[in-house]
C-alpha positions as CSV (number, residue, x, y, z in Angstrom):
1,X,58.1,73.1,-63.9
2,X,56.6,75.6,-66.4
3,X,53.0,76.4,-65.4
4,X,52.1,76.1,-69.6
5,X,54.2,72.3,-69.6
6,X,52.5,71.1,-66.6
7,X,48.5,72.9,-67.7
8,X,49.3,71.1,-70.9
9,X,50.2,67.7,-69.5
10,X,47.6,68.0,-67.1
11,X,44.6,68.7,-70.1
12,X,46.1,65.8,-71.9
13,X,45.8,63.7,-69.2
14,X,42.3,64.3,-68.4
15,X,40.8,64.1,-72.1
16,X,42.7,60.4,-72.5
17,X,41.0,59.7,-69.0
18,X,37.9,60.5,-70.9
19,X,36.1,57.3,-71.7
20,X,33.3,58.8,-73.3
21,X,35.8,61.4,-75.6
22,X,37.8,58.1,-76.0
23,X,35.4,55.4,-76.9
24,X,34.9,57.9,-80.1
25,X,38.6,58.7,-80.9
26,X,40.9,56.6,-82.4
27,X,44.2,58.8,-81.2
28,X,44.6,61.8,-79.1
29,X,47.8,63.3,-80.2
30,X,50.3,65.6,-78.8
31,X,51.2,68.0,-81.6
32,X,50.0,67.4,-84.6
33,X,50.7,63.7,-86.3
34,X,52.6,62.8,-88.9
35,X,49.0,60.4,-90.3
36,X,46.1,59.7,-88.3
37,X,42.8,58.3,-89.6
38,X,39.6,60.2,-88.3
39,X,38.1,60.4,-86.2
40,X,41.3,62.2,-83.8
41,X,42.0,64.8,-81.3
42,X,44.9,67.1,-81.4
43,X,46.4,69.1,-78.5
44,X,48.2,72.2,-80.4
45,X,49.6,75.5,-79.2
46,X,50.1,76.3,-76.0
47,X,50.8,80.3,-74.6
48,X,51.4,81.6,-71.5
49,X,51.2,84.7,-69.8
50,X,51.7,86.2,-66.6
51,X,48.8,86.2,-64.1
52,X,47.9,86.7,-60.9
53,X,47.6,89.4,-57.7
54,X,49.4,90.9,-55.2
55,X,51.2,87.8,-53.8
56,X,49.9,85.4,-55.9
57,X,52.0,83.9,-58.7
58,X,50.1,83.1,-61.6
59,X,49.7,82.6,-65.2
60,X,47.1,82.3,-67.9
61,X,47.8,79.7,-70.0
62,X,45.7,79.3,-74.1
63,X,45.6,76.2,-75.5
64,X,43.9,75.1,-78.6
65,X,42.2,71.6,-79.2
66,X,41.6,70.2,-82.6
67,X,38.9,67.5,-83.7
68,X,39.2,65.9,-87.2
69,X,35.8,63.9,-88.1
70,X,34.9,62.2,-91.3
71,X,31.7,62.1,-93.2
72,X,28.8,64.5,-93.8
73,X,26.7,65.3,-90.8
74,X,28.3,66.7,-87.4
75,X,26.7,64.9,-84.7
76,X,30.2,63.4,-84.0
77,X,32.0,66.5,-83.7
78,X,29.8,68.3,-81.8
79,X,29.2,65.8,-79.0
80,X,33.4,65.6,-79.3
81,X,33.3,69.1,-78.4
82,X,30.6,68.5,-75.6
83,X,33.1,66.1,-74.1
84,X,36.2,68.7,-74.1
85,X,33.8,71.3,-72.5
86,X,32.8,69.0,-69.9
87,X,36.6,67.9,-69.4
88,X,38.0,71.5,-69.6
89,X,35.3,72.7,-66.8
90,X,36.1,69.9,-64.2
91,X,39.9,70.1,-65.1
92,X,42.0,69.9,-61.5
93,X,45.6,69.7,-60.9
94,X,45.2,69.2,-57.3
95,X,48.7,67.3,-55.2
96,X,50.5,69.9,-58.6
97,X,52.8,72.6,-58.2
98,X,49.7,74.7,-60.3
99,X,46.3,75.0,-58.8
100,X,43.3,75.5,-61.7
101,X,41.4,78.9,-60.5
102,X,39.4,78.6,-64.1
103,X,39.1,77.6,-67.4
104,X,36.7,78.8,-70.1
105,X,36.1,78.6,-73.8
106,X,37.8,81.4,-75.7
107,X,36.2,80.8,-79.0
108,X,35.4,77.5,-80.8
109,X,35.3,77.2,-84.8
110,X,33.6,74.3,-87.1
111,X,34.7,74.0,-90.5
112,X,34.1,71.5,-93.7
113,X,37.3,69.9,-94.9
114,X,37.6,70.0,-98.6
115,X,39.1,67.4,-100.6
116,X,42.3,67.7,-99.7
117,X,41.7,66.9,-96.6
118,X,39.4,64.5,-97.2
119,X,36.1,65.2,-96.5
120,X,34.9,65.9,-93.3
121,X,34.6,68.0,-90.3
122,X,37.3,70.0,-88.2
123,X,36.9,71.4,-85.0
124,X,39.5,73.8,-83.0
125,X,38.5,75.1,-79.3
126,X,40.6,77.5,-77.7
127,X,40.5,77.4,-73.8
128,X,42.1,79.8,-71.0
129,X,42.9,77.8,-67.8
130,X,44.1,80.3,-64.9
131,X,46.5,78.6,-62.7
132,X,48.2,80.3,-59.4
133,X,51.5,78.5,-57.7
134,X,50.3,76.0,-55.0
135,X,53.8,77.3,-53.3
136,X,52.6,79.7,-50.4
C-alpha cells in the first residue's frame, strides 16, 4: 500500500487512540465534514515525496491537521495542539509495511474565526513523518 494512505491511516489511528485529545473533541474527521460542532479535529492533505538512501526506499510524507475551537480564549486549542505534538513524536507503525524514521512540525498557524465561521479559534499543524519500506 501507498506509503502517504498507510502514514495517514496510521496518524488517524493514533490521535483517536488519544484519550486525552479525545475526551476534548467531539469528532475527529477524515477530510473535512460536511457539519461538525466545535470543538473538532480535521485530518486534511496529504503529499508525498520520494525519500530515502542508497538502498533504502523511502518517502516523506506532509500532512496537515486542523483544530476548530469555539469561544474567546485559547487554552483549548493550544493544549489540542500539545496533544497532536505529543501524538505526532511517539507515532510508530511498527508490524507495517512503513517504518517511522521521524516526524516533526513543519509550521503551525492560530487564527480567529470571524463570524462566518462562527467565532472561535482554528488551528492547522503541518507535520513531515519520514517513513522507509520495512521490506529488506
Amino acid at each position: 500500500m501507498s506509503a502517504e494512505v498507510r502514514v495517514r491511516a496510521a496518524v488517524i489511528d493514533a490521535l483517536r487512540a488519544d484519550a486525552g485529545l479525545m475526551d476534548v473533541l467531539n469528532g475527529l474527521y477524515d477530510g473535512q465534514p460536511g457539519r461538525a460542532a466545535p470543538p473538532y479535529a480535521v485530518m486534511g492533505e496529504c503529499i508525498a515525496s520520494d525519500w530515502g538512501a542508497k538502498g533504502v526506499d523511502g518517502r516523506e510524507v506532509r500532512l496537515t491537521v486542523s483544530l476548530f475551537d469555539a469561544g474567546d480564549r485559547t487554552d483549548r486549542i493550544a493544549g489540542m495542539l500539545a496533544r497532536v505534538e505529543a501524538v505526532m513524536q511517539a507515532l510508530d507503525m511498527a508490524g507495517e509495511e512503513w517504518r517511522v524514521a521521524g516526524a516533526r512540525l513543519i509550521r503551525s498557524r492560530l487564527m480567529r474565526t470571524g463570524a462566518r465561521d462562527g467565532d472561535g479559534w482554528r488551528a492547522i499543524a503541518d507535520y513531515r513523518v519520514r517513513v522507509a519500506s520495512a521490506a529488506v
